[in-house]
Backbone as a chain_set.jsonl record, in Angstrom:
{"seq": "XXXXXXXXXXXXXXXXXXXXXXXXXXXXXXXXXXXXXXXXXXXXXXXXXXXXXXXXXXXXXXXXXX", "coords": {"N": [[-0.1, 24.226, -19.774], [0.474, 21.222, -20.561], [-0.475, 17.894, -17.764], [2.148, 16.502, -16.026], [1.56, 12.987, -16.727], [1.106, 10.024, -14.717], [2.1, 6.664, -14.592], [0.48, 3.396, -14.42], [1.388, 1.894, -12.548], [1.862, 3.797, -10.343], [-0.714, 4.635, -9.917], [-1.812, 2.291, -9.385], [-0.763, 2.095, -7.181], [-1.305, 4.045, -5.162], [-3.953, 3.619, -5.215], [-4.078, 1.258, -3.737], [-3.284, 2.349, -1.275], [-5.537, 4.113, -0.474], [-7.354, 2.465, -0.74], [-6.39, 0.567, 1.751], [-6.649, 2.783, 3.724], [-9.203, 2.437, 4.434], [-9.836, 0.379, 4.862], [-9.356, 0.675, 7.628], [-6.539, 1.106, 8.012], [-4.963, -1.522, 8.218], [-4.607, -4.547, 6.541], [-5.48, -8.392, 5.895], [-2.051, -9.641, 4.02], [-2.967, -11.547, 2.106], [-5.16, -11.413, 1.583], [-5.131, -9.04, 0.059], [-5.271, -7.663, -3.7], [-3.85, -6.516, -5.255], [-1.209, -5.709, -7.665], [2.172, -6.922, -7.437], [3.906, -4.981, -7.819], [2.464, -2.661, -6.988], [2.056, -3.009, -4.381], [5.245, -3.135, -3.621], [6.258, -0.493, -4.351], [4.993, 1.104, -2.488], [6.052, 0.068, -0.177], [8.539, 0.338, -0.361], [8.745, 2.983, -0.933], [8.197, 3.584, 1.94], [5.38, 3.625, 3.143], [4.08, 2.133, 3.749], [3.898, -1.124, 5.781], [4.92, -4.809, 6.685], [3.777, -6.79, 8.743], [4.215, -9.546, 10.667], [2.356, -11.732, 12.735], [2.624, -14.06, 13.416], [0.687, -16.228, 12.581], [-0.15, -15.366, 10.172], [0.579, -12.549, 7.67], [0.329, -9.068, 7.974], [-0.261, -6.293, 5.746], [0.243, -3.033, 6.629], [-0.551, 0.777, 7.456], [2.291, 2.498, 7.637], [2.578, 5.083, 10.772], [2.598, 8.01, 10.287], [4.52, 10.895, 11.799], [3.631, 13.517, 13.326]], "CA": [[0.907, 23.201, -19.793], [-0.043, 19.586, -19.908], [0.396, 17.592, -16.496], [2.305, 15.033, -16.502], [1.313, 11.894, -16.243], [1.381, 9.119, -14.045], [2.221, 5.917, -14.808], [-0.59, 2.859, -13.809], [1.633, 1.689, -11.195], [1.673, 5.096, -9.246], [-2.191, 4.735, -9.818], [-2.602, 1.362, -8.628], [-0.048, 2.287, -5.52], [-2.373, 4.907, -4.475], [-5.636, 3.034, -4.955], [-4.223, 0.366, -2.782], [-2.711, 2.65, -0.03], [-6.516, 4.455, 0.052], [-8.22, 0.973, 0.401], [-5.947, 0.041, 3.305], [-6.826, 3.804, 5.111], [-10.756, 2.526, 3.909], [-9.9, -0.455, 5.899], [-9.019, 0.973, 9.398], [-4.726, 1.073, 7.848], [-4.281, -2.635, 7.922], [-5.565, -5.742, 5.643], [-4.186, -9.434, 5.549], [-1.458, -9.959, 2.457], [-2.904, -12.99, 1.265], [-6.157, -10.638, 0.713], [-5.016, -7.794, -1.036], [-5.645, -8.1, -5.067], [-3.484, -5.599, -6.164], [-0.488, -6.518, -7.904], [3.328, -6.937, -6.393], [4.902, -4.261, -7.892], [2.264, -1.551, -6.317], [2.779, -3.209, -3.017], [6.691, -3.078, -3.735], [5.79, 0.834, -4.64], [4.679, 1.594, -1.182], [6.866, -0.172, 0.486], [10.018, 1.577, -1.134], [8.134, 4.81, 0.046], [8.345, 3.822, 3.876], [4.787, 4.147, 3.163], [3.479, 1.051, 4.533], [4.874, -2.327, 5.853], [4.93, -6.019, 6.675], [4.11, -7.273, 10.284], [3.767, -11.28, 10.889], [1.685, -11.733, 13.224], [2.468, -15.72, 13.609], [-0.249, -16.932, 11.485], [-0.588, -13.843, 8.964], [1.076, -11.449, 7.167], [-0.671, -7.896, 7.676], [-0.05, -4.837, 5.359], [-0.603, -2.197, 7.281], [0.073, 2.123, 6.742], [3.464, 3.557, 8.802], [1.99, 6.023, 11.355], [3.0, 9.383, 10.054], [4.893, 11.652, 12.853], [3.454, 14.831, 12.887]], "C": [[0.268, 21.883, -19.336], [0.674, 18.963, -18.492], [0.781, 16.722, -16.541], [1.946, 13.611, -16.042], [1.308, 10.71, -15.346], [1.134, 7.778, -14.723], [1.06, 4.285, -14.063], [0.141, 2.117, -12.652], [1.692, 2.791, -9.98], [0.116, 4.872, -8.612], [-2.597, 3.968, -9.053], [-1.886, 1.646, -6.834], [-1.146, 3.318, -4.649], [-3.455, 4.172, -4.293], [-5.321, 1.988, -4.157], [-4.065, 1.431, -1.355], [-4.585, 3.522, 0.499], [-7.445, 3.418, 0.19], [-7.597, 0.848, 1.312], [-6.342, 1.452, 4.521], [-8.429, 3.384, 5.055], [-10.993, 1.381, 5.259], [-9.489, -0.691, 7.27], [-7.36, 0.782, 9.25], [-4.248, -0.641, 7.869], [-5.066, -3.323, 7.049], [-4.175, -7.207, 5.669], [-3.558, -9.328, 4.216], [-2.175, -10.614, 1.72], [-4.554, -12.304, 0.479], [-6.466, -9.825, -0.409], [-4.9, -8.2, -2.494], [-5.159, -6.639, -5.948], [-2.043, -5.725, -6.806], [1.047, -6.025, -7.299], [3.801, -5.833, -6.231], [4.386, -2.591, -7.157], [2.701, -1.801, -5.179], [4.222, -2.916, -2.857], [6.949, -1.296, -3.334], [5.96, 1.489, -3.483], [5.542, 0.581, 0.297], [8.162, 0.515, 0.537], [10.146, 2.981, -0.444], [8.031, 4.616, 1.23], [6.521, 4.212, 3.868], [3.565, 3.046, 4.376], [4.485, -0.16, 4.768], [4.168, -3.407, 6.292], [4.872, -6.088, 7.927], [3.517, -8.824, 9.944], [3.153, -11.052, 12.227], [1.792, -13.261, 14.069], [1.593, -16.481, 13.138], [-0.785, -16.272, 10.195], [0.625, -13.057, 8.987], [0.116, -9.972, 6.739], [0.197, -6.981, 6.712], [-0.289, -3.543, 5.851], [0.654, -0.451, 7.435], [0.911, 2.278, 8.19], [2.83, 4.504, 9.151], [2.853, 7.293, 11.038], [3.57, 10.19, 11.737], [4.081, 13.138, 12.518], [3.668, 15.56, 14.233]], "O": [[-0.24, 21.544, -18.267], [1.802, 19.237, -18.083], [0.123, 15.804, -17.03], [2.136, 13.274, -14.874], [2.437, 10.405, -15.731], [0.106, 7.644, -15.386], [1.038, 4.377, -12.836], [-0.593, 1.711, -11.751], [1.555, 2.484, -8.796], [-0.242, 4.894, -7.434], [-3.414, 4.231, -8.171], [-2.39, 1.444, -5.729], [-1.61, 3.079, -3.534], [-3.925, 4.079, -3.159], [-6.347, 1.53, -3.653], [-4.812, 1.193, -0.406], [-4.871, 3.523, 1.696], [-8.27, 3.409, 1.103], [-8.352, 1.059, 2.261], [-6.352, 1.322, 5.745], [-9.077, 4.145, 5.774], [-11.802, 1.388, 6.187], [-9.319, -1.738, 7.895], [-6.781, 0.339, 10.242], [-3.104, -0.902, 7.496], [-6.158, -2.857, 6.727], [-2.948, -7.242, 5.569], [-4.26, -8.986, 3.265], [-2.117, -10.34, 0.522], [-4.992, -12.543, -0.647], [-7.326, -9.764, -1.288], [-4.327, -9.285, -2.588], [-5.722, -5.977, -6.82], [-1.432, -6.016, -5.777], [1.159, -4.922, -6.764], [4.15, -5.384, -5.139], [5.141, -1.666, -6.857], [3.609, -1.115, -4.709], [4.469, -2.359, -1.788], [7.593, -0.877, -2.373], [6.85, 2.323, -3.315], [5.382, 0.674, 1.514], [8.642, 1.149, 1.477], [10.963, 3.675, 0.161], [7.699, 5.632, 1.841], [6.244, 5.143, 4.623], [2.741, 3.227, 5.273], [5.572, -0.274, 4.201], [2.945, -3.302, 6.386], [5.789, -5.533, 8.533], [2.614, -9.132, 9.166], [3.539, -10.05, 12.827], [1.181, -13.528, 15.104], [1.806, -17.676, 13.344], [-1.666, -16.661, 9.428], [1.439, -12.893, 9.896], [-0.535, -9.763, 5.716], [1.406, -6.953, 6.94], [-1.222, -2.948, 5.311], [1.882, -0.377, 7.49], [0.497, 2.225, 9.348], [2.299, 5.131, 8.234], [3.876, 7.449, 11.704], [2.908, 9.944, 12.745], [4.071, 13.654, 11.4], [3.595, 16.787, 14.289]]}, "num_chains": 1, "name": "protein.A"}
C-alpha cells in the first residue's frame, strides 16, 4: 500500500522545526528563511512559539512535558 503523502508544507514545517532543535531550540524571526505558512504550521501545533524579547522576536520549540 502506497504511503501517503505529505504535502511540501508539512515538509518544510518539519525541516524548520529540526533546524531550530540544530540551533540549541531557539533562532531570531527576522532570521529564519522559511516561509510563513510553515511557521504558521508549527505554531497551530503548540509546537513552537513567539517570545519578544524587547528588541527581537525569538522562535523558539515548546518544552515537551514528559
Amino acid at each position: 500500500m502506497p504511503k501517503p503523502q505529505k504535502n511540501s508544507n508539512d515538509l518544510s514545517a518539519a525541516n524548520l522545526l529540526r533546524s531550530l532543535r540544530c540551533c540549541g531550540g531557539c533562532a531570531p524571526l527576522h532570521t529564519i528563511k522559511f516561509s510563513n505558512v510553515a511557521i504558521q504550521s508549527l505554531l497551530d501545533r503548540n509546537l513552537v512559539k513567539v517570545q519578544n524579547t524587547g528588541c527581537d522576536f525569538l522562535l523558539e520549540i515548546v518544552e515537551e512535558m514528559q
